[in-house]
C-alpha positions in Angstrom: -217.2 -57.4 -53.6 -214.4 -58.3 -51.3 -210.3 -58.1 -52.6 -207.9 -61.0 -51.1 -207.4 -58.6 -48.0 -210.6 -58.2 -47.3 -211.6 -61.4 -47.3 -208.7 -62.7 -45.4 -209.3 -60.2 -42.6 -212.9 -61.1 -42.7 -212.6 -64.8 -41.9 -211.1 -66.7 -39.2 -211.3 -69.7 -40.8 -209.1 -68.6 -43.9 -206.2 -67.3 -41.1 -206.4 -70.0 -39.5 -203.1 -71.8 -41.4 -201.5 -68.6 -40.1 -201.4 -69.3 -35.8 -198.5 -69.7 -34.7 -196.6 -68.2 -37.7 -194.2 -66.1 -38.6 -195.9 -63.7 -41.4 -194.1 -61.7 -44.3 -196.3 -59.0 -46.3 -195.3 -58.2 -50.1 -196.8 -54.5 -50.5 -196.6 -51.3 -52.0 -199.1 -47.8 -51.9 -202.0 -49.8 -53.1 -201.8 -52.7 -50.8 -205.4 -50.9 -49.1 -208.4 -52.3 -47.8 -211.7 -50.6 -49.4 -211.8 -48.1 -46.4 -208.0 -47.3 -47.6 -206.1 -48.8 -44.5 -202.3 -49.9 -45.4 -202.6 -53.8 -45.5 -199.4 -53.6 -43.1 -201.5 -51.8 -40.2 -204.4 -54.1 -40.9 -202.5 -57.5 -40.4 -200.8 -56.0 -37.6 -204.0 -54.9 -35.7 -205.6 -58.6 -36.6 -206.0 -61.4 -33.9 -203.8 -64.5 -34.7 -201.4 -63.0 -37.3 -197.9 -62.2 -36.2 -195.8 -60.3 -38.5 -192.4 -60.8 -38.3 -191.1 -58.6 -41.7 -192.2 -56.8 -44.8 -190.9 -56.3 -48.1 -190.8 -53.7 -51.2 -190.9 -54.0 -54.4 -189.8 -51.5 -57.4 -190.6 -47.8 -56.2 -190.4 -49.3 -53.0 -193.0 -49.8 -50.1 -193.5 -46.5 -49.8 -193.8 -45.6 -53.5 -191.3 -43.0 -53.2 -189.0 -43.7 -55.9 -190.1 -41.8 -58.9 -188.1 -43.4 -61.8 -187.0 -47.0 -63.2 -184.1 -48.0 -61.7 -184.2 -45.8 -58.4 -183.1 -48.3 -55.6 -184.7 -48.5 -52.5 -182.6 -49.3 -49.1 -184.0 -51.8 -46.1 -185.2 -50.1 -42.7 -186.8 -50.8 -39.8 -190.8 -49.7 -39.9 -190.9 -47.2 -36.9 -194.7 -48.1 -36.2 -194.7 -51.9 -36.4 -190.8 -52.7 -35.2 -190.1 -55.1 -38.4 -187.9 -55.0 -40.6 -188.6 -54.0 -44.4 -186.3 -55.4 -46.8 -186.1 -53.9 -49.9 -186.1 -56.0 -53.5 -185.1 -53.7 -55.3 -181.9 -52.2 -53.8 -178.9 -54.2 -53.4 -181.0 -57.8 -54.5 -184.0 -58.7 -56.8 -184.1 -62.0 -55.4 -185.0 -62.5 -51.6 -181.7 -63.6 -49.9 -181.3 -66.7 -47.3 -181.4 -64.1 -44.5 -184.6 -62.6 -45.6 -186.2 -66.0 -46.1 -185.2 -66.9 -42.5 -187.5 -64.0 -41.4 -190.8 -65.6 -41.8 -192.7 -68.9 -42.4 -195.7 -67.5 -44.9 -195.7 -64.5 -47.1 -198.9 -62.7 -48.1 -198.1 -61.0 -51.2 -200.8 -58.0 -51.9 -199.6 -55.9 -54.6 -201.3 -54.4 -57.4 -200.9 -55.3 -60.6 -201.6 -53.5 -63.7 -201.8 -56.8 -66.2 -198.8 -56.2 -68.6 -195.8 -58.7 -68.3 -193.0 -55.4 -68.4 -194.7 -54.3 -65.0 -191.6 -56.1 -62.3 -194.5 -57.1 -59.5 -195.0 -60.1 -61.0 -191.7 -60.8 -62.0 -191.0 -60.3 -58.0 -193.7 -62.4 -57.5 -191.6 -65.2 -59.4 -188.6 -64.7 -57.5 -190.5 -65.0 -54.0 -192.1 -68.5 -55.3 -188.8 -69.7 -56.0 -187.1 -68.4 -53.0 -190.3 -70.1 -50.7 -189.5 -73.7 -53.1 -185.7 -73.4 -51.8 -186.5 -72.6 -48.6 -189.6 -74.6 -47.9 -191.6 -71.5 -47.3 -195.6 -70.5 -48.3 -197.0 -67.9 -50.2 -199.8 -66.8 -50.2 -201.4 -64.0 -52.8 -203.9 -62.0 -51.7 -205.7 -61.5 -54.8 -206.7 -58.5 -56.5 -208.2 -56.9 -59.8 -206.3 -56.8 -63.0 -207.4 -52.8 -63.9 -206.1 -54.0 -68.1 -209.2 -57.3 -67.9 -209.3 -60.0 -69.7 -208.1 -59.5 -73.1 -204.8 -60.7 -74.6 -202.0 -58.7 -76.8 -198.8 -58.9 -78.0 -195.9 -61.1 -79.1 -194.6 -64.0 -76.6 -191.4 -63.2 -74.7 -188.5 -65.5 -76.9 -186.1 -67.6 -75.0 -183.2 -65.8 -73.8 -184.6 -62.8 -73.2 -185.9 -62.8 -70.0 -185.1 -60.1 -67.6 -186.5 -58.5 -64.8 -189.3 -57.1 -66.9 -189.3 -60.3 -68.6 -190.6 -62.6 -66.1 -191.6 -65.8 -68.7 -192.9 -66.7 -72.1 -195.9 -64.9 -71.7 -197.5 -62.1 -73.9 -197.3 -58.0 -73.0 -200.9 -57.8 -71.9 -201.4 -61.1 -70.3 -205.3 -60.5 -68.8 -204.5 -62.8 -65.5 -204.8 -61.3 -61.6 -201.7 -61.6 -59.9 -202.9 -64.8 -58.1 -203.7 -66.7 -61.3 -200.2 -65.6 -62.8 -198.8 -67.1 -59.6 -200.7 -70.6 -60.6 -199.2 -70.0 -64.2 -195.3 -69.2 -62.5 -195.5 -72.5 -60.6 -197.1 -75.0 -63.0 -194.9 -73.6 -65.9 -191.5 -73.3 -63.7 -192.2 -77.0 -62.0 -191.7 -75.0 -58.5 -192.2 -77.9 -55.4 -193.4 -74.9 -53.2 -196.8 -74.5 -51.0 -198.9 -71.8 -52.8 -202.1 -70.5 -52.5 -204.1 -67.7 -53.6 -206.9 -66.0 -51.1 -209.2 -65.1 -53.9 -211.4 -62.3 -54.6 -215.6 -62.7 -54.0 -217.7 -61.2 -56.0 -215.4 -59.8 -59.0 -216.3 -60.0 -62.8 -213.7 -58.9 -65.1 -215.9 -58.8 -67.7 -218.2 -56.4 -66.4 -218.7 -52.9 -67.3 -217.7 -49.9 -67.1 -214.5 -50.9 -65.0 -213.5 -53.9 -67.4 -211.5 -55.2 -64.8 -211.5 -52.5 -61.7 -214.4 -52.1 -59.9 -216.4 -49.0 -60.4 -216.9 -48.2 -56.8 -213.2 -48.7 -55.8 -210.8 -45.7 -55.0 -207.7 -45.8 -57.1 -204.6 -45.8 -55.4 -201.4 -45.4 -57.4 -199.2 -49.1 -57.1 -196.3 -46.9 -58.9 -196.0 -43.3 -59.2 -196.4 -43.0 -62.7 -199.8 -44.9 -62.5 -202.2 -42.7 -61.8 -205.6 -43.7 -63.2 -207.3 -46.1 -65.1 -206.4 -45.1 -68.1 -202.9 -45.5 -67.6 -203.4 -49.1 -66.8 -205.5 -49.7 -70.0 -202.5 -47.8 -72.1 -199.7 -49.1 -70.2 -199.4 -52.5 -72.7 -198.8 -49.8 -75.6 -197.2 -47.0 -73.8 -194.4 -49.1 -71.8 -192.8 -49.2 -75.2 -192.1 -45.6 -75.2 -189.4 -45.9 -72.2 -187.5 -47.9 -74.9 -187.9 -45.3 -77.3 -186.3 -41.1 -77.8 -189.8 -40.4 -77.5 -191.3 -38.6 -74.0 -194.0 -40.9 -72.0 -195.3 -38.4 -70.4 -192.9 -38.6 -67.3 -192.7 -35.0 -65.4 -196.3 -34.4 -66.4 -199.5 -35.3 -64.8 -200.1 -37.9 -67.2 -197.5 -40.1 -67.7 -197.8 -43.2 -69.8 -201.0 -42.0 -71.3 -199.7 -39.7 -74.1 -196.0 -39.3 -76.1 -194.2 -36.7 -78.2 -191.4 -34.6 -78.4 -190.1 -31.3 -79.6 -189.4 -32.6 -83.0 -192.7 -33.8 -83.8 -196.2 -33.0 -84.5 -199.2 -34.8 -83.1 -201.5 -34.1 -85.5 -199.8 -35.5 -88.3 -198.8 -37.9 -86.2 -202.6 -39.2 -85.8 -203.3 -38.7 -88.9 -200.0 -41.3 -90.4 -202.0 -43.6 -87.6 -205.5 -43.7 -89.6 -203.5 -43.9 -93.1 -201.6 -46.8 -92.1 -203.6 -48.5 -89.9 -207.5 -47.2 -89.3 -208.8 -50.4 -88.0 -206.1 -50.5 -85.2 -207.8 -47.4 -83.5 -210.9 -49.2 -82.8 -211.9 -48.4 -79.1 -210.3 -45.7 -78.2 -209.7 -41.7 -79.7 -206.3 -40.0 -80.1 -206.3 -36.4 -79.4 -203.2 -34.0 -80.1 -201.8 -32.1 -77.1 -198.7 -30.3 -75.5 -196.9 -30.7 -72.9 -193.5 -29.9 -71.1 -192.0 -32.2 -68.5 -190.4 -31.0 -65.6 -188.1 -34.1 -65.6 -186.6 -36.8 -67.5 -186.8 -37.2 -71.3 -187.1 -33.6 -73.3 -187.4 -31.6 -70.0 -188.5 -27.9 -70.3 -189.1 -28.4 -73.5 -192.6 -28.0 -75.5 -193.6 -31.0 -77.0 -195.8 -32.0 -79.3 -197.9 -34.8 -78.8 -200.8 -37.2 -78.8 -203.1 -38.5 -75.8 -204.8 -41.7 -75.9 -207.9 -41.8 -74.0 -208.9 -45.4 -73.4 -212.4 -43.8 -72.1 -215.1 -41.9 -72.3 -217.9 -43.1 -74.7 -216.1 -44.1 -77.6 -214.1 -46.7 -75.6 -214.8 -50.4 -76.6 -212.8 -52.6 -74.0 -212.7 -55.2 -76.1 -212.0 -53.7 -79.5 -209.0 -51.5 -77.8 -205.4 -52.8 -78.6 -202.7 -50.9 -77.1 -199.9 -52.7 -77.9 -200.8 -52.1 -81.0 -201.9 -48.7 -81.2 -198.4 -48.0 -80.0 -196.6 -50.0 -82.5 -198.8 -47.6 -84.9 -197.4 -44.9 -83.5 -193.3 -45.9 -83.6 -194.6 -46.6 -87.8 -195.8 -43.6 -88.2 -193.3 -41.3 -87.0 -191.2 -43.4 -89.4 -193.0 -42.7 -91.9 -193.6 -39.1 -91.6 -189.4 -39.5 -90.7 -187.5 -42.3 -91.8 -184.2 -41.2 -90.4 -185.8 -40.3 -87.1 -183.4 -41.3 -83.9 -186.2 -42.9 -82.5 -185.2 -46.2 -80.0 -182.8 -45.5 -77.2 -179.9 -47.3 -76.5 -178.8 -47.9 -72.6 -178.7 -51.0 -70.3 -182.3 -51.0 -69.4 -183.3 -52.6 -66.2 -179.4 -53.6 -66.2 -179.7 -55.8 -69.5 -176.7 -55.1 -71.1 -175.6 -55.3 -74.7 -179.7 -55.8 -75.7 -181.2 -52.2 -77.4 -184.5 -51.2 -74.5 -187.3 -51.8 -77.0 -186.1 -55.4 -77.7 -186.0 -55.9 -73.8 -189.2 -54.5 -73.1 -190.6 -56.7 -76.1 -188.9 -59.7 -75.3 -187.3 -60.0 -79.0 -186.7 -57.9 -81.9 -189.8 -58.7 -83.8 -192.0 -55.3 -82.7 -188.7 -53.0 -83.7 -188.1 -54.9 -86.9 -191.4 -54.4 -88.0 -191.4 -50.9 -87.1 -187.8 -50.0 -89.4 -189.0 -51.5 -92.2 -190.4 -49.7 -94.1 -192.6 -52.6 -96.9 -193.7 -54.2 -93.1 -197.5 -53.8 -93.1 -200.1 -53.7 -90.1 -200.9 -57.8 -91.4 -197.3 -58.3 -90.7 -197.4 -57.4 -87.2 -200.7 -59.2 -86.9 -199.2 -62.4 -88.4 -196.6 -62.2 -85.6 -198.0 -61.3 -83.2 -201.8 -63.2 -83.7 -200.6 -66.6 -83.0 -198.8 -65.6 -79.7 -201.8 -64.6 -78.6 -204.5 -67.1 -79.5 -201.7 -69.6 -77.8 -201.4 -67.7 -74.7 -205.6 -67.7 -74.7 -205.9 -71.1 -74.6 -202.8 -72.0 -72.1 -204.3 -69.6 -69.5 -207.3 -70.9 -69.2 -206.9 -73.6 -66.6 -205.4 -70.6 -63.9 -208.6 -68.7 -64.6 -210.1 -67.9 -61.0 -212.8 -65.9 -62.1 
């Protein structure tokens, strides 16, 4: 199979909109071709394509900012003589002077399929800056690692945000061109799009689900560092709203939680009480672990893994979202004063609690605190959302 890149590279005919242009390229780490060349060298060395800037998103282009809400600065590339302006430093939004740098923008970033991750909510901002400006972007599709299925509660009006591009649900099962489709038909945007698709992907088939079995894995943040992660990440994103570690300053990030204060095997086993038929797909195994940074660091904590692999996983029986929701009940179960959701301005939303910005509403944390809330509950909220979101997708489906 061929990735947007690839394909774009490939064939004259597809660059041929691009003589005599200025080109932009959107990219990160990941942004590879299957023989793991930078997208940014590959366009540069191509006949016909002239590119005039680059851009970064969160982590930067370089993925060398470890944490949330670590800036990056602009700079000249030393190998290609362009300028890289950062969008997520002093702006989120492109600025008129960045806009004036080029005529088309190829956005190649990968995705990880969960509506908290900011590409795509950079993606939005680009294809409204390109509708102001009279501007074209183009995505150069690739896999969504999460596939096709669909989980959690719709983002509520008023709570957008940075990780809150639109009304859409945590685990969204779209590639970042058919989002793009979504963004511009839902937003009205006036602006020239188009998406250089992928040939030959299914993802429906096994056992990537989603990411191609023979492709090398290339982290498109620092804290993503396998496909496990990205299968997780719908359910374990919650945990940077919450007192509870994700993993950060381990090898493993976003794939397990705990703390010093709790104990993972009573943890798993308030999971299976409360909610058995949630852990479908996947298997929960206690562990340690001690980060080195961030939340609870140098201290042992106690903990559980989730391992969205090996031969008990069932892609489509595995619901993360929920599984983590579990999780948040039954720690308040097993502790019902337990200081469990953090409190800071997170991703500079001020005045909203972290868990209700990553959620897009209160609903999840609600449900969680009380204590008569059952697992149908959380279903009832949540179930609608997603059969909605199911059926409004489907016309952007490229695949």
């Amino acid at each position: 199979m061929k990735f947007g890149i690839e394909r774009l590279l490939a064939d004259p005919a597809l660059r041929a909109p691009l003589e005599g242009k200025r080109v932009a390229l959107v990219a990160h780490p990941a942004s590879v071709t299957r023989d793991l060349t930078h997208s940014l060298d590959a366009l540069a060395a191509c006949d016909g394509i002239r590119l005039a800037a680059a851009f970064g998103p969160q982590h930067g282009i370089k993925g060398d900012k470890q944490d949330n809400m670590v800036e990056s600065a602009d700079f000249t590339d030393p190998v290609h003589d362009i300028p890289v302006f950062s969008l997520y430093g002093e702006v989120r939004r492109p600025t008129g002077q960045m806009m004036s740098t080029f005529d088309v923008v190829l956005v190649d970033l990968q995705d990880l399929g969960c509506r908290i991750y900011t590409f795509i909510t950079t993606l939005l901002y680009m294809l409204e800056a390109a509708a102001e400006h009279g501007k074209s972007v183009w995505v150069l599709d690739r896999p969504n690692p999460a596939g096709r299925p669909v989980e959690g509660t719709t983002l509520l009006p008023g709570w957008e945000s940075f990780v809150g591009a639109g009304p859409i649900p945590m685990r969204h099962g779209l590639t970042l061109g058919e989002l793009g489709h979504w963004f511009v038909d839902h937003f009205k945007l006036d602006v020239d799009y188009r998406v250089i698709a992928m040939e030959g992907y299914d993802p429906d088939a096994a056992p990537g689900f989603g990411w191609p079995a023979d492709r090398v894995w290339v982290n498109p943040s620092p804290n993503a560092p396998n496909l496990n992660m990205a299968r997780c990440y719908a359910g374990t994103v919650m945990l940077e709203g919450a007192t509870l570690s994700e993993g950060r300053g381990t090898t493993r990030p976003l794939e397990l939680f705990g703390a010093p204060d709790v104990d993972g095997r009573a943890v798993i086993a308030a999971m299976r009480d409360i909610a058995p038929h949630w852990l479908a797909g996947c298997t929960l195994r206690d562990t340690w672990f001690e980060p080195t940074f961030h939340k609870h660091v140098g201290q042992l904590c106690s903990g559980v893994m989730i391992h969205a692999e090996g031969d008990a996983y069932d892609h489509r029986a595995f619901r993360p979202w929920r599984v983590q929701a579990l999780a948040f009940k039954a720690i308040r179960a097993l502790h019902p004063g337990y200081e469990l959701w953090r409190d800071f301005p997170y991703e500079y939303a001020f005045g909203k609690l972290p868990i209700d910005v990553i959620n897009g509403g209160s609903g999840l944390r609600e449900w969680v605190d009380d204590h008569a809330a059952t697992p149908a509950d959380l279903d009832a909220l949540a179930g609608p959302d997603e059969s909605a979101w199911v059926e409004a997708r489907r016309p952007f489906l490229l695949y």
